[in-house]
PyMOL Python script that loads the backbone (N, CA, C, O; Angstrom):
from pymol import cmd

cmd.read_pdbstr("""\
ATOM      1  N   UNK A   1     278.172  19.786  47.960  1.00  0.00           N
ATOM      2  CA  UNK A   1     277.317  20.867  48.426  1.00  0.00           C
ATOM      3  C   UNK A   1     275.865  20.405  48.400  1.00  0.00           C
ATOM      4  O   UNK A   1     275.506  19.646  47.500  1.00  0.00           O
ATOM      5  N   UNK A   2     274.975  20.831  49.369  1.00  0.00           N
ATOM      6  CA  UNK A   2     273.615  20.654  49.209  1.00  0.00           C
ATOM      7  C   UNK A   2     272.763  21.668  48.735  1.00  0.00           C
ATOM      8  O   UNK A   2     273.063  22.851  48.575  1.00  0.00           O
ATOM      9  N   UNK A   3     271.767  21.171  48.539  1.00  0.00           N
ATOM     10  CA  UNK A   3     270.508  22.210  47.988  1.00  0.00           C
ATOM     11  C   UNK A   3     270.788  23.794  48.675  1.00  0.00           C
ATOM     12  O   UNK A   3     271.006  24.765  47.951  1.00  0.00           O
ATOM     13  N   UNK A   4     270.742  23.884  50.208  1.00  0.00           N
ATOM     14  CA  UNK A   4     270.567  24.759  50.494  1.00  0.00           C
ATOM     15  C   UNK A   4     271.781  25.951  49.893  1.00  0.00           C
ATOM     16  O   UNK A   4     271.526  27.116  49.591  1.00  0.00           O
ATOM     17  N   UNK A   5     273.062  25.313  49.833  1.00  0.00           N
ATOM     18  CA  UNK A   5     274.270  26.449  49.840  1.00  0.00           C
ATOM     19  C   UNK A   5     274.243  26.363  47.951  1.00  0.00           C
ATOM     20  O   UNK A   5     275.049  27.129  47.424  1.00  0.00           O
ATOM     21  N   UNK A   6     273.730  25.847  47.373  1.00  0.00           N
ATOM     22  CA  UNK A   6     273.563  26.033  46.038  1.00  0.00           C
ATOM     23  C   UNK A   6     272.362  27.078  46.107  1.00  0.00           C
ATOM     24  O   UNK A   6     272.791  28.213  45.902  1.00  0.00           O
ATOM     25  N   UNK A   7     271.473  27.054  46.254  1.00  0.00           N
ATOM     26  CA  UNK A   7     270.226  28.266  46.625  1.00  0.00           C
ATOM     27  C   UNK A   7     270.808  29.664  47.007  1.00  0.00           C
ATOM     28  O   UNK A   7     270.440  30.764  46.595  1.00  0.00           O
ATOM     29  N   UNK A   8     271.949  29.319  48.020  1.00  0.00           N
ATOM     30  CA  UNK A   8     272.789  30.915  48.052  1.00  0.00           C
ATOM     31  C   UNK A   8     273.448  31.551  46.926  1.00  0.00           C
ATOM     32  O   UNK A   8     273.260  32.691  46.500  1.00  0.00           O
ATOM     33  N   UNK A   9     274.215  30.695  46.517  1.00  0.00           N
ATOM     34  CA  UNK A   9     274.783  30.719  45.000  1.00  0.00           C
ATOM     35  C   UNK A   9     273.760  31.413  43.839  1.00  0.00           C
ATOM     36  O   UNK A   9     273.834  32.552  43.378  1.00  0.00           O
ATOM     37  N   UNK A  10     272.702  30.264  43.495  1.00  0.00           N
ATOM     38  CA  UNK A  10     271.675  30.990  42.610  1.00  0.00           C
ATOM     39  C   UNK A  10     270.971  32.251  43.032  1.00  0.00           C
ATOM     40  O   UNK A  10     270.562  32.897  42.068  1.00  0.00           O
ATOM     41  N   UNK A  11     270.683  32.853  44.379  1.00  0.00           N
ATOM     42  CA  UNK A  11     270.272  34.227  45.235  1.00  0.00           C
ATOM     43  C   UNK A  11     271.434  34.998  44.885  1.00  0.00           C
ATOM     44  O   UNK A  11     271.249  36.195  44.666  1.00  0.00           O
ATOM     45  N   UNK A  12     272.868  34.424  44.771  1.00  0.00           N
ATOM     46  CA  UNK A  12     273.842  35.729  45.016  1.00  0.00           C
ATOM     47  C   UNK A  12     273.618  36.001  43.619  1.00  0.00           C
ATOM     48  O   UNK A  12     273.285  37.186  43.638  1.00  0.00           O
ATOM     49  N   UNK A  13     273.595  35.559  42.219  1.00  0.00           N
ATOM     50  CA  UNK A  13     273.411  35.871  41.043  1.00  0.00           C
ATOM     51  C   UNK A  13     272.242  36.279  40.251  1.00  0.00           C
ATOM     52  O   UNK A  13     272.197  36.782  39.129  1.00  0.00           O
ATOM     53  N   UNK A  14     271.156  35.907  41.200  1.00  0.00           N
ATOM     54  CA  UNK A  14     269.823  36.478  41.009  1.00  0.00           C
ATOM     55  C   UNK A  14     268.955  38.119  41.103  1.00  0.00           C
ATOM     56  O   UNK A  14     267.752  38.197  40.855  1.00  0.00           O
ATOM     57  N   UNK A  15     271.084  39.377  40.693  1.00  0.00           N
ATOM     58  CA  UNK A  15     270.265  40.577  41.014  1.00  0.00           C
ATOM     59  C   UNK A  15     271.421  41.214  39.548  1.00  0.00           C
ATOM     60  O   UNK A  15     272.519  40.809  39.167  1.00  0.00           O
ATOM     61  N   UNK A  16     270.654  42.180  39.127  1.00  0.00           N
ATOM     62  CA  UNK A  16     271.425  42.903  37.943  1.00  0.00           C
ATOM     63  C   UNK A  16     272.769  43.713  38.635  1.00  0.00           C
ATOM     64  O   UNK A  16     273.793  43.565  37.968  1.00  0.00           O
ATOM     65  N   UNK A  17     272.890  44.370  39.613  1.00  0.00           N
ATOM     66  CA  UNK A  17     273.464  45.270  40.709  1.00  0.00           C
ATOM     67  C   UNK A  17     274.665  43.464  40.963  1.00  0.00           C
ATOM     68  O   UNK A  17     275.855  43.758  40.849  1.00  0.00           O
ATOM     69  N   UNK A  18     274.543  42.620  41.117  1.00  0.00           N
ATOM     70  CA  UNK A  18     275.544  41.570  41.490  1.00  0.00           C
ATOM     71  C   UNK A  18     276.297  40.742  40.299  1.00  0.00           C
ATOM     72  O   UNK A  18     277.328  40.072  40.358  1.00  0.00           O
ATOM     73  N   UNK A  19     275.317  41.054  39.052  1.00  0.00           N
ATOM     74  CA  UNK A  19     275.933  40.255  38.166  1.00  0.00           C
ATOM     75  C   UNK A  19     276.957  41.333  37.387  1.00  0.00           C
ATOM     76  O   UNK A  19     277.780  40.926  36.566  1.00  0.00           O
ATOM     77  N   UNK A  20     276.796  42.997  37.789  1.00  0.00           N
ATOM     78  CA  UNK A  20     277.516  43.958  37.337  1.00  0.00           C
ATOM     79  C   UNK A  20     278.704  43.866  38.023  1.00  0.00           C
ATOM     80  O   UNK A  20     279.792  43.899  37.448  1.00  0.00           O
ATOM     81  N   UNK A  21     278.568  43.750  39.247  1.00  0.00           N
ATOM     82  CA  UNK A  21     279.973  43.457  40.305  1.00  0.00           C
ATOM     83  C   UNK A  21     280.916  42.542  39.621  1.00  0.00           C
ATOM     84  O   UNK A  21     282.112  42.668  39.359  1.00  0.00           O
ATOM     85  N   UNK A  22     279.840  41.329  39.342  1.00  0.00           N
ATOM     86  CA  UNK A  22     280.748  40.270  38.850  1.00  0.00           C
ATOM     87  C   UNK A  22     281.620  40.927  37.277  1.00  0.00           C
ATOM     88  O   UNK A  22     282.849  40.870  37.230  1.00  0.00           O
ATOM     89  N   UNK A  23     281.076  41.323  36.480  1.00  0.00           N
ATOM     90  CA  UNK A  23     281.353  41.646  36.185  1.00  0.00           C
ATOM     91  C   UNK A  23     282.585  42.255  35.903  1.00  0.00           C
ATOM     92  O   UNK A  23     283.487  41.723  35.257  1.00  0.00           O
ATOM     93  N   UNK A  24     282.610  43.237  36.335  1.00  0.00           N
ATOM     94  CA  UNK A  24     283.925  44.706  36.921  1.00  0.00           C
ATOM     95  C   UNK A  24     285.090  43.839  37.426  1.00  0.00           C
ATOM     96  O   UNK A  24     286.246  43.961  37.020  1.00  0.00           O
ATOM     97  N   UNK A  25     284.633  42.852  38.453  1.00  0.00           N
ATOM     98  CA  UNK A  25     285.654  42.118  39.382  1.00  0.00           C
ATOM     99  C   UNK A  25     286.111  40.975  38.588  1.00  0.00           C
ATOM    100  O   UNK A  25     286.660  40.059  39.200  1.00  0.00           O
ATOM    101  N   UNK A  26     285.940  40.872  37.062  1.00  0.00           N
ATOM    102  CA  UNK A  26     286.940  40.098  36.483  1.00  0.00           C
ATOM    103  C   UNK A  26     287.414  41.089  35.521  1.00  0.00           C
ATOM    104  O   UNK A  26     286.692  40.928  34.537  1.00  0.00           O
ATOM    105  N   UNK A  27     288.220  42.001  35.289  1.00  0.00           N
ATOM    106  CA  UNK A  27     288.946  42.941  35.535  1.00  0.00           C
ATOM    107  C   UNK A  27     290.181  42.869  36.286  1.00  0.00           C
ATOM    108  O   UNK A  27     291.267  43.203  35.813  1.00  0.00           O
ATOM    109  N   UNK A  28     290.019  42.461  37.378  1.00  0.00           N
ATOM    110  CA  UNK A  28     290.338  42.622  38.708  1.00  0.00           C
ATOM    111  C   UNK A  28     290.191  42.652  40.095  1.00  0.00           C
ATOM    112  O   UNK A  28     289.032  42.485  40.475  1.00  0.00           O
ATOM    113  N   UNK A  29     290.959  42.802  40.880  1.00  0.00           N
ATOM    114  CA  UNK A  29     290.504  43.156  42.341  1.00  0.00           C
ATOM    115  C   UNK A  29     290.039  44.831  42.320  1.00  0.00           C
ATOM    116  O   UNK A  29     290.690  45.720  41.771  1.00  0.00           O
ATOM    117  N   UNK A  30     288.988  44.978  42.924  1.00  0.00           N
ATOM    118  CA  UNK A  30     288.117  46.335  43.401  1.00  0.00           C
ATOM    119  C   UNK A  30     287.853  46.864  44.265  1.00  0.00           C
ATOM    120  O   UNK A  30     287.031  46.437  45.076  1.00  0.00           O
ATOM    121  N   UNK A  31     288.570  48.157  44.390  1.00  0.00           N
ATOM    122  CA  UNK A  31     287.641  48.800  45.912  1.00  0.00           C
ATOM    123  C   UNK A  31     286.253  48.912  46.307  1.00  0.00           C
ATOM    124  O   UNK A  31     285.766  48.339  45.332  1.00  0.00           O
ATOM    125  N   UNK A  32     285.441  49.171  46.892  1.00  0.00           N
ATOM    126  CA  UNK A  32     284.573  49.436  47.394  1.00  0.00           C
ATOM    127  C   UNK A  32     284.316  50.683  46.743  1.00  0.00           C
ATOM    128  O   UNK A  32     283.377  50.882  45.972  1.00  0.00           O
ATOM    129  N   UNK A  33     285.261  51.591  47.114  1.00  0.00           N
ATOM    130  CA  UNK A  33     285.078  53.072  46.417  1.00  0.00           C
ATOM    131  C   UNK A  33     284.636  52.925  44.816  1.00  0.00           C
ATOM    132  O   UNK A  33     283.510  53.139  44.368  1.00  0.00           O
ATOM    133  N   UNK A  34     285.588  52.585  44.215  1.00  0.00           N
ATOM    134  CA  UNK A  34     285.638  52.334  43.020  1.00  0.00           C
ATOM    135  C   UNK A  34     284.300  51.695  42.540  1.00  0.00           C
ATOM    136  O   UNK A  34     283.705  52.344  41.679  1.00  0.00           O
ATOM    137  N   UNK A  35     283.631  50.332  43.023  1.00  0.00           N
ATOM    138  CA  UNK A  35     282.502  49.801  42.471  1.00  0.00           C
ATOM    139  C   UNK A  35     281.159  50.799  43.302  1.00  0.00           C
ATOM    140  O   UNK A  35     279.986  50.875  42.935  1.00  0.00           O
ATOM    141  N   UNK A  36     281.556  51.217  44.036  1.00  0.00           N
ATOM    142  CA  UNK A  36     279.983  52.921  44.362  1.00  0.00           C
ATOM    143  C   UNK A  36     280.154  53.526  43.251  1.00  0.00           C
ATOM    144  O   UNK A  36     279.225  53.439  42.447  1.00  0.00           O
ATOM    145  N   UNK A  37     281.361  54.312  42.863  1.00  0.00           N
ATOM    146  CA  UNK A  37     281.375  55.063  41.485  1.00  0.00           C
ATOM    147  C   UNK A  37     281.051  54.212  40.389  1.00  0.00           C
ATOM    148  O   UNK A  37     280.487  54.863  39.509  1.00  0.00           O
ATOM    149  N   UNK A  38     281.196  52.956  40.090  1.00  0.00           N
ATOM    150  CA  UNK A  38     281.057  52.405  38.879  1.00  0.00           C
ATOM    151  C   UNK A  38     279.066  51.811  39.306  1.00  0.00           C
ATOM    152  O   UNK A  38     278.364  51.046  38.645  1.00  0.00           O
ATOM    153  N   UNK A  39     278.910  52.144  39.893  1.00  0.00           N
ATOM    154  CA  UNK A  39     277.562  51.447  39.971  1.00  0.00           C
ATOM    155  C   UNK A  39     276.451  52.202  40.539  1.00  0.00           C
ATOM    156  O   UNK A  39     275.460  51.669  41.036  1.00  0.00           O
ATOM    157  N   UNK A  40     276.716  53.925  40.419  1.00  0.00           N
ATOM    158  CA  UNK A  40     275.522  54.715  41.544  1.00  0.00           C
ATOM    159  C   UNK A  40     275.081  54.035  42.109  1.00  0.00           C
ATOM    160  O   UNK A  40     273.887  53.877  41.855  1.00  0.00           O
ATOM    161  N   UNK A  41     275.679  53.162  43.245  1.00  0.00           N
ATOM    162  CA  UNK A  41     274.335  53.204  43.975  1.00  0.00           C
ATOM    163  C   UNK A  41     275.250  53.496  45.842  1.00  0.00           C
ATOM    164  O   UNK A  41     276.440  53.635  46.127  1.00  0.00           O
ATOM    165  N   UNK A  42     274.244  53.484  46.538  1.00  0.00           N
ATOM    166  CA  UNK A  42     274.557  53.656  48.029  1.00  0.00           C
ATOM    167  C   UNK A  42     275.521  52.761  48.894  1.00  0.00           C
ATOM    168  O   UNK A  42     275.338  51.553  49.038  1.00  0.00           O
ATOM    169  N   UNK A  43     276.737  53.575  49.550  1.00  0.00           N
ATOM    170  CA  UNK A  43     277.483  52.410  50.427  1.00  0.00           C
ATOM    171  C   UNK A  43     276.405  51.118  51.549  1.00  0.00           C
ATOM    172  O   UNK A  43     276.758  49.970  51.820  1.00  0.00           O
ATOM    173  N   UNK A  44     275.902  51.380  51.721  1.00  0.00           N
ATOM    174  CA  UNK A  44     274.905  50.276  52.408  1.00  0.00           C
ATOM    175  C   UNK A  44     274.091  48.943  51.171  1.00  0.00           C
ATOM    176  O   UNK A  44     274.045  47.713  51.145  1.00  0.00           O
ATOM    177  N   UNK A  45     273.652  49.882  50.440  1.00  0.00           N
ATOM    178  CA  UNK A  45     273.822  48.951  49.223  1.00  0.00           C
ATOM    179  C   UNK A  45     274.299  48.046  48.941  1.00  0.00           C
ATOM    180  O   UNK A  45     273.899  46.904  49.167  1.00  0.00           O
ATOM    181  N   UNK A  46     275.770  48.554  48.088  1.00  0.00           N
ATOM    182  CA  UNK A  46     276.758  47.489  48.096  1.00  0.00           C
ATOM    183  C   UNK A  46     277.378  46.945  48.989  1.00  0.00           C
ATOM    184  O   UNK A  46     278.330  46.220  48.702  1.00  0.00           O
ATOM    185  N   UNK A  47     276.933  47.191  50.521  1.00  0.00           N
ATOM    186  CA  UNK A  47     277.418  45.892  51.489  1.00  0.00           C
ATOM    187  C   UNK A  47     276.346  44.713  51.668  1.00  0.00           C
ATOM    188  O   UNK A  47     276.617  43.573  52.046  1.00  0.00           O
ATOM    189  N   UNK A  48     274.989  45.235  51.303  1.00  0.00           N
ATOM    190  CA  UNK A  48     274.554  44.125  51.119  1.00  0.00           C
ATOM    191  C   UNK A  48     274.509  43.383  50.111  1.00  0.00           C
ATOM    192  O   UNK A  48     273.898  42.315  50.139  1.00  0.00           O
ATOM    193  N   UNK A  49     275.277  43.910  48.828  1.00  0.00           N
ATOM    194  CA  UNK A  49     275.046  43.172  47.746  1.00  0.00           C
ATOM    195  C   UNK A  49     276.617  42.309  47.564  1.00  0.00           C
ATOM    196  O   UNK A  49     276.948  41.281  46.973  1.00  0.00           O
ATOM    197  N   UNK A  50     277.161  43.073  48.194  1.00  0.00           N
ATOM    198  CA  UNK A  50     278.801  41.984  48.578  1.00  0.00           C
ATOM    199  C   UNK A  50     278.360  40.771  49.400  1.00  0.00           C
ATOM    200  O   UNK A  50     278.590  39.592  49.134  1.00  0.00           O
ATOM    201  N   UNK A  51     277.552  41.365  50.657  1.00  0.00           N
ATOM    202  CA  UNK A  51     277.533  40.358  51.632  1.00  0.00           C
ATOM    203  C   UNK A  51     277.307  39.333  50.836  1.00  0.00           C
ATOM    204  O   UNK A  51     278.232  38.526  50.738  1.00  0.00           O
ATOM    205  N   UNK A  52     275.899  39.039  49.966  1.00  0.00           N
ATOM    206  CA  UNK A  52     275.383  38.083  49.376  1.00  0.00           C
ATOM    207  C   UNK A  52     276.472  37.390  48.648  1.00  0.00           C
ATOM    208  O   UNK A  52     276.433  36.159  48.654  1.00  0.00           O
ATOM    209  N   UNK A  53     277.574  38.068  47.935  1.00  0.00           N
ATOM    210  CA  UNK A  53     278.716  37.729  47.035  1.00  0.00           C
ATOM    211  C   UNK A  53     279.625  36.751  48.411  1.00  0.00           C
ATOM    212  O   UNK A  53     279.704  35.539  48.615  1.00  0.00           O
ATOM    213  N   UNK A  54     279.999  37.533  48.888  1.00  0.00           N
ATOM    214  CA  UNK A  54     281.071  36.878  49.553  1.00  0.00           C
ATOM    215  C   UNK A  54     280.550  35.364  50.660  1.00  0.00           C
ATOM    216  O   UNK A  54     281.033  34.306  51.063  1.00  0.00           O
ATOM    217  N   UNK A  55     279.163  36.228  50.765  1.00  0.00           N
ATOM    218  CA  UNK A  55     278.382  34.416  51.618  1.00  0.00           C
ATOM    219  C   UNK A  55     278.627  33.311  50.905  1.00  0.00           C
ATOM    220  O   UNK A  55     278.835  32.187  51.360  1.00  0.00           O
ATOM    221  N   UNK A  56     278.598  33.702  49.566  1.00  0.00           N
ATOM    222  CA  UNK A  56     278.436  32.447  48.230  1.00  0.00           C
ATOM    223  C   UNK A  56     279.533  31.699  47.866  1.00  0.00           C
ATOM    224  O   UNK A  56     279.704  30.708  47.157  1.00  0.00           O
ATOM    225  N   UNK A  57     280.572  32.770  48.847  1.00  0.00           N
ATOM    226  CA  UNK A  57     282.021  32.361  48.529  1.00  0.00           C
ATOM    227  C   UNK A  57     282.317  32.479  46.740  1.00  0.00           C
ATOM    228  O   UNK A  57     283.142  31.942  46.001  1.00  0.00           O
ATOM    229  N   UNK A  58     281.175  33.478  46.508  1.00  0.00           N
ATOM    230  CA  UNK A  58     281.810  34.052  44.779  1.00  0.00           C
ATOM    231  C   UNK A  58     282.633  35.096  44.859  1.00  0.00           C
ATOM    232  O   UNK A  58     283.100  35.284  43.735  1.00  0.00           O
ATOM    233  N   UNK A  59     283.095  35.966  45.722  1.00  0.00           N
ATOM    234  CA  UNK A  59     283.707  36.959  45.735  1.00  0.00           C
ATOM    235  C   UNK A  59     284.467  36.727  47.245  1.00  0.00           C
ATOM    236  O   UNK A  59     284.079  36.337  48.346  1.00  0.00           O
ATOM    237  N   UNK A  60     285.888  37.227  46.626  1.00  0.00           N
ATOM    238  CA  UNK A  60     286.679  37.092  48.190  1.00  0.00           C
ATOM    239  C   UNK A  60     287.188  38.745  48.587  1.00  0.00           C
ATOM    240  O   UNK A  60     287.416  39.476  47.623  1.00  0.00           O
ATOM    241  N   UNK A  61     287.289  39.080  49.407  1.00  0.00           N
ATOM    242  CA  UNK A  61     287.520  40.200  50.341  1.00  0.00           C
ATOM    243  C   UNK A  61     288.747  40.501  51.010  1.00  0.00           C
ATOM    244  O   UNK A  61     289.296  39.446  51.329  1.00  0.00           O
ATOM    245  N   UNK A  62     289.276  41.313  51.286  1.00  0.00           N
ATOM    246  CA  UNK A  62     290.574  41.659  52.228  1.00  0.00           C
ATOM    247  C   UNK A  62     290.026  43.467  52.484  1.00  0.00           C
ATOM    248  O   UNK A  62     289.189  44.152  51.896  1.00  0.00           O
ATOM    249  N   UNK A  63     291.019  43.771  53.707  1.00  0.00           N
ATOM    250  CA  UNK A  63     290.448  45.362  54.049  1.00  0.00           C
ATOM    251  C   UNK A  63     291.444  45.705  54.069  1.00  0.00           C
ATOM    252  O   UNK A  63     292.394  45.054  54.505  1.00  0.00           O
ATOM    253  N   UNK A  64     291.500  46.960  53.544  1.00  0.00           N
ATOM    254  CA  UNK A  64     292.703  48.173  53.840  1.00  0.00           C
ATOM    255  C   UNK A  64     293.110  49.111  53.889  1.00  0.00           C
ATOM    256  O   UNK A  64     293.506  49.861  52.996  1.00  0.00           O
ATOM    257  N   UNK A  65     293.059  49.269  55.494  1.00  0.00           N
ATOM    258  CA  UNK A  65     292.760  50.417  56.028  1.00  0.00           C
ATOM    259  C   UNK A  65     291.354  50.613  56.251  1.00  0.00           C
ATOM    260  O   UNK A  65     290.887  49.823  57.072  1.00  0.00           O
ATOM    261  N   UNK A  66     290.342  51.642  55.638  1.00  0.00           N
ATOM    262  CA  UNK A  66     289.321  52.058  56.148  1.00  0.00           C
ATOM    263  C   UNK A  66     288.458  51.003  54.420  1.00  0.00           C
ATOM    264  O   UNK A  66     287.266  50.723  54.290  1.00  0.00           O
ATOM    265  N   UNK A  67     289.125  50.818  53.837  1.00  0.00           N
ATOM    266  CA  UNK A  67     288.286  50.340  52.471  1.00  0.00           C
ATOM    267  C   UNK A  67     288.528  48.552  52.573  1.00  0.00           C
ATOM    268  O   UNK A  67     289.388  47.947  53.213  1.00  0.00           O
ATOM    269  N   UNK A  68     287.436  48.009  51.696  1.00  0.00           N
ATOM    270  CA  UNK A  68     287.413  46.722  51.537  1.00  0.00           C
ATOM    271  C   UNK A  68     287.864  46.611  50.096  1.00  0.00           C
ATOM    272  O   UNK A  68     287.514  47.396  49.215  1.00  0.00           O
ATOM    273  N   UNK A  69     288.792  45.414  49.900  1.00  0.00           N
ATOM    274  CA  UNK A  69     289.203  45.125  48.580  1.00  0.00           C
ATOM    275  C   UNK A  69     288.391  43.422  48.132  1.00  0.00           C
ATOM    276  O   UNK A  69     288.456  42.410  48.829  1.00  0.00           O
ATOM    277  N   UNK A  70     287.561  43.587  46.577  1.00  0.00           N
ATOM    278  CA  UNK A  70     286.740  42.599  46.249  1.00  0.00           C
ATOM    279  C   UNK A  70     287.305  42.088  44.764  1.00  0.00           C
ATOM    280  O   UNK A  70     287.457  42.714  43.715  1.00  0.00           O
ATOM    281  N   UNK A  71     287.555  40.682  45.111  1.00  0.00           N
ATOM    282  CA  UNK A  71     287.747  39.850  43.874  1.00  0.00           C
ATOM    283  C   UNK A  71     286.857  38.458  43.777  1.00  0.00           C
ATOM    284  O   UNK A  71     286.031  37.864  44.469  1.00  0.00           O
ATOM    285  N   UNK A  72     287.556  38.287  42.439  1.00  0.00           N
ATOM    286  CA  UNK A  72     286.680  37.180  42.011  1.00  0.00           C
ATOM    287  C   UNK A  72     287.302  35.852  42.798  1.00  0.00           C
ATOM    288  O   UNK A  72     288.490  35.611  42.584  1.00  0.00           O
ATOM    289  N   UNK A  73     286.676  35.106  43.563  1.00  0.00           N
ATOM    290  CA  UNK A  73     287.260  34.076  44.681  1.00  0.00           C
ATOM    291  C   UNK A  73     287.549  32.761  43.229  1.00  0.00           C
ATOM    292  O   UNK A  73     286.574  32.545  42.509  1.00  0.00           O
ATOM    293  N   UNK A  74     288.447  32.244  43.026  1.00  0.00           N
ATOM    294  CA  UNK A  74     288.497  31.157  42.056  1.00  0.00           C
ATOM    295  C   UNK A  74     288.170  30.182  42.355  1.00  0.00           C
ATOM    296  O   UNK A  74     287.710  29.435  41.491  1.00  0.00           O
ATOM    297  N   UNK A  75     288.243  29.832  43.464  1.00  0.00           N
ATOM    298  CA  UNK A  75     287.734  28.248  43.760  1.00  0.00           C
ATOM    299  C   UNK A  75     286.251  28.437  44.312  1.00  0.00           C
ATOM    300  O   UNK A  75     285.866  27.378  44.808  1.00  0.00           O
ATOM    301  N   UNK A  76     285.223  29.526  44.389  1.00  0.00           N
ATOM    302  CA  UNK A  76     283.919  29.985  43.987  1.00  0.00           C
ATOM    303  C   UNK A  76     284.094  29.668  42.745  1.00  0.00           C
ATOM    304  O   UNK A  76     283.918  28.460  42.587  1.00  0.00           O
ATOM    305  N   UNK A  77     284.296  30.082  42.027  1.00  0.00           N
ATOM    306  CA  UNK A  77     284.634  29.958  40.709  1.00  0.00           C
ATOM    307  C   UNK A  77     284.212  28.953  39.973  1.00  0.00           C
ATOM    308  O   UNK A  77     283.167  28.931  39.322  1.00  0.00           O
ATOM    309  N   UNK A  78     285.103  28.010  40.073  1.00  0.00           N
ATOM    310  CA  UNK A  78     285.305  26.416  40.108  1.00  0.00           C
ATOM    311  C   UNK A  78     283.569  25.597  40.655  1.00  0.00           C
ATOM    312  O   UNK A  78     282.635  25.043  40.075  1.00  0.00           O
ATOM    313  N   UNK A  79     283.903  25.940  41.980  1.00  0.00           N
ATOM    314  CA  UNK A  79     282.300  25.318  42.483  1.00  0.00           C
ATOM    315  C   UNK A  79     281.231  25.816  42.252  1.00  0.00           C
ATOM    316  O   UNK A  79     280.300  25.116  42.649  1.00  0.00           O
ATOM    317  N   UNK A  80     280.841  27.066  41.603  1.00  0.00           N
ATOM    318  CA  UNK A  80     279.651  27.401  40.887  1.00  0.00           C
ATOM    319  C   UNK A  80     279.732  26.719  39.724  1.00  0.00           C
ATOM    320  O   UNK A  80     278.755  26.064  39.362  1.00  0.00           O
ATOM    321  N   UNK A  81     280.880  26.755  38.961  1.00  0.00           N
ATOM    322  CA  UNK A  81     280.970  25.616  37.345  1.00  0.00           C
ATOM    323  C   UNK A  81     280.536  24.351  37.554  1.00  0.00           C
ATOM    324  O   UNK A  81     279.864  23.796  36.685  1.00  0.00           O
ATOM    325  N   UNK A  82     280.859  23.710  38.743  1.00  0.00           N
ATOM    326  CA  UNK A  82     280.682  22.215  39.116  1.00  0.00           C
ATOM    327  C   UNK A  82     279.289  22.038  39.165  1.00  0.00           C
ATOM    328  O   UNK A  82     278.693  21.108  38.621  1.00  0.00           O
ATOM    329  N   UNK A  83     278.557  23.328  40.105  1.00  0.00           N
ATOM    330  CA  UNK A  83     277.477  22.907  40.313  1.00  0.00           C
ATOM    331  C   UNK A  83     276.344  23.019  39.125  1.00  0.00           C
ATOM    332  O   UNK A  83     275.515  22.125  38.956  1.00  0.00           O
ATOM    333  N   UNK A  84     276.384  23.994  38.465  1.00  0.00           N
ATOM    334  CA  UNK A  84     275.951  24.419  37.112  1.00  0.00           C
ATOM    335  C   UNK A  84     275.970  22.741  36.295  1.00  0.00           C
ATOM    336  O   UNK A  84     275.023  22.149  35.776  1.00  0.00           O
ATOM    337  N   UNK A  85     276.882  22.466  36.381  1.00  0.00           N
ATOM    338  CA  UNK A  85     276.957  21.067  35.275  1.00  0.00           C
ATOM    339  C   UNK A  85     276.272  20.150  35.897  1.00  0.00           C
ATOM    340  O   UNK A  85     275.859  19.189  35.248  1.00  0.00           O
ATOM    341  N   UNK A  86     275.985  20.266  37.424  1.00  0.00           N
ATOM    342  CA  UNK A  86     275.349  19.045  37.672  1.00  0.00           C
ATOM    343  C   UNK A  86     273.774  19.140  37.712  1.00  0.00           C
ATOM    344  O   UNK A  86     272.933  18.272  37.944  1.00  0.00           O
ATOM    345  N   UNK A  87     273.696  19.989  37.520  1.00  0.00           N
ATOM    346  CA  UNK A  87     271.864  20.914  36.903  1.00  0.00           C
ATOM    347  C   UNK A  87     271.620  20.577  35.465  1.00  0.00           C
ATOM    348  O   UNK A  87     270.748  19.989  34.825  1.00  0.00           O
ATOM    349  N   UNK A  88     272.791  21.214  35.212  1.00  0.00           N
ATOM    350  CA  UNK A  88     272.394  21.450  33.236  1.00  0.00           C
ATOM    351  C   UNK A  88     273.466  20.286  32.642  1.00  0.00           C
ATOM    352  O   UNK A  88     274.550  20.779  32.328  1.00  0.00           O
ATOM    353  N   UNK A  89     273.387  19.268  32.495  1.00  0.00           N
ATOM    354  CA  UNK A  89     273.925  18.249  31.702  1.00  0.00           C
ATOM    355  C   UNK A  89     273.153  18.301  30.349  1.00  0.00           C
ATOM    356  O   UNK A  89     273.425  17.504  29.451  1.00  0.00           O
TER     357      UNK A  89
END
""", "prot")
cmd.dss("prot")
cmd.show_as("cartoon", "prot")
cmd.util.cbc("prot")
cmd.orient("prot")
């Protein structure tokens, strides 16, 4: 990975509202519904605060029906750990 898609990575984790997502979503997989109620805040909101998640490839997505379902992507996972170590040795 280069600078730039590591910069997305550190942006997608750079908000209290995303590191709460993260959060919740190791738990489990999450509705949409479910993380508005767990997080007051606005459906437009949390699509932009997914978008940022799922750009980073930290959070993976599926839809169903009219709702989006959000988990923790593992091999995001994996490559945020990788990259972390190659920063902080």
């Amino acid at each position: 990975m280069g600078y730039r898609e590591d910069a997305k990575i550190f942006k997608a984790l750079a908000d209290e509202n995303r590191l709460r997502i993260l959060s919740l979503l190791q738990e489990g997989e999450r509705c949409a519904c479910v993380l508005l109620e767990e997080l007051n805040i606005t459906q437009s909101t949390l699509s932009h605060h997914m978008k940022l998640l799922c750009d980073s490839s930290l959070v993976d997505y599926r839809k169903d029906g009219k709702w989006m379902h959000y988990s923790i992507s593992k091999e995001g996972s994996e490559r945020v750990k990788n990259m972390l170590s190659n920063y902080i040795r």
